[in-house]
N, C-alpha and C positions, 0 to 999 in steps of 0.2 A: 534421524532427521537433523537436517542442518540450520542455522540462521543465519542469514543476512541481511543486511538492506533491503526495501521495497523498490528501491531502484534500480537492482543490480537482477533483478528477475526475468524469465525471460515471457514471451506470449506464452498461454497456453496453462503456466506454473501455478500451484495452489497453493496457499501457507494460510498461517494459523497467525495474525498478528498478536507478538509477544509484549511489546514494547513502545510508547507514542514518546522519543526521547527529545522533548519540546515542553515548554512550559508557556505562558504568556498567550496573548493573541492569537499567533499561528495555532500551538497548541491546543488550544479550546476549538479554534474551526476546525482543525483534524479529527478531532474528537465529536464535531457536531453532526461533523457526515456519519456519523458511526463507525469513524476508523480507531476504534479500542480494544484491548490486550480481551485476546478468545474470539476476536472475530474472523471467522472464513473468507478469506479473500482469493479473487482468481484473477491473472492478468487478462485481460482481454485483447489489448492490443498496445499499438503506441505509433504515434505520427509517424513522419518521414524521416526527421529530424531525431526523432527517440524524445522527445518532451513534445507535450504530457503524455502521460500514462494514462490508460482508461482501466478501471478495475472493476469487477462484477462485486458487487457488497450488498447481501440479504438480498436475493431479486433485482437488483438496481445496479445501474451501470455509473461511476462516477469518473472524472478526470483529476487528476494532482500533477501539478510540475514538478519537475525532478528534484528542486530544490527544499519542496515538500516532501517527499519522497525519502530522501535521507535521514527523513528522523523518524522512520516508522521499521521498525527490526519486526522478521518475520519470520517463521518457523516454518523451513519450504517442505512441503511433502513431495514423499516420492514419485 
C-alpha cells in the first residue's frame, strides 16, 4: 500500500487515514468530523473545479476543501 495526501486521490479510492498533519483550530475541526489516524475513508466524488472533495466517513458523506485536504495523509488501498 501506498500513502499520500487526501487530495491527491482519485473518485472511487479508499484509504485507511494515517496521519491529521495540523494542529490548532483547523486541526481539532478535522478531527471533529471524525477524520482521525484508522479511519476508512472513500472518495466519493469532487466538484467541477476539483475543490471540495466529498468523502464517505462511517455511513456519512462529508466535504473538505483542498486546502484541508493536505494535511490529512492516507494509506490508499488497492
Amino acid at each position: 500500500m501506498s500513502r499520500m495526501i487526501l487530495r491527491k486521490m482519485r473518485k472511487n479510492q479508499k484509504g485507511v487515514i494515517t496521519a491529521v498533519k495540523k494542529d490548532g483550530e483547523l486541526g481539532r475541526r478535522i478531527r471533529d468530523m471524525g477524520l482521525v489516524p484508522g479511519t476508512e475513508i472513500t472518495v466519493q466524488g469532487r466538484a467541477p473545479l476539483y475543490d471540495p472533495v466529498a468523502l464517505r466517513v462511517m455511513g456519512s458523506v462529508i466535504s473538505l476543501r483542498n486546502n484541508e485536504a493536505d494535511f490529512i495523509e492516507v494509506e490508499v488501498q488497492p
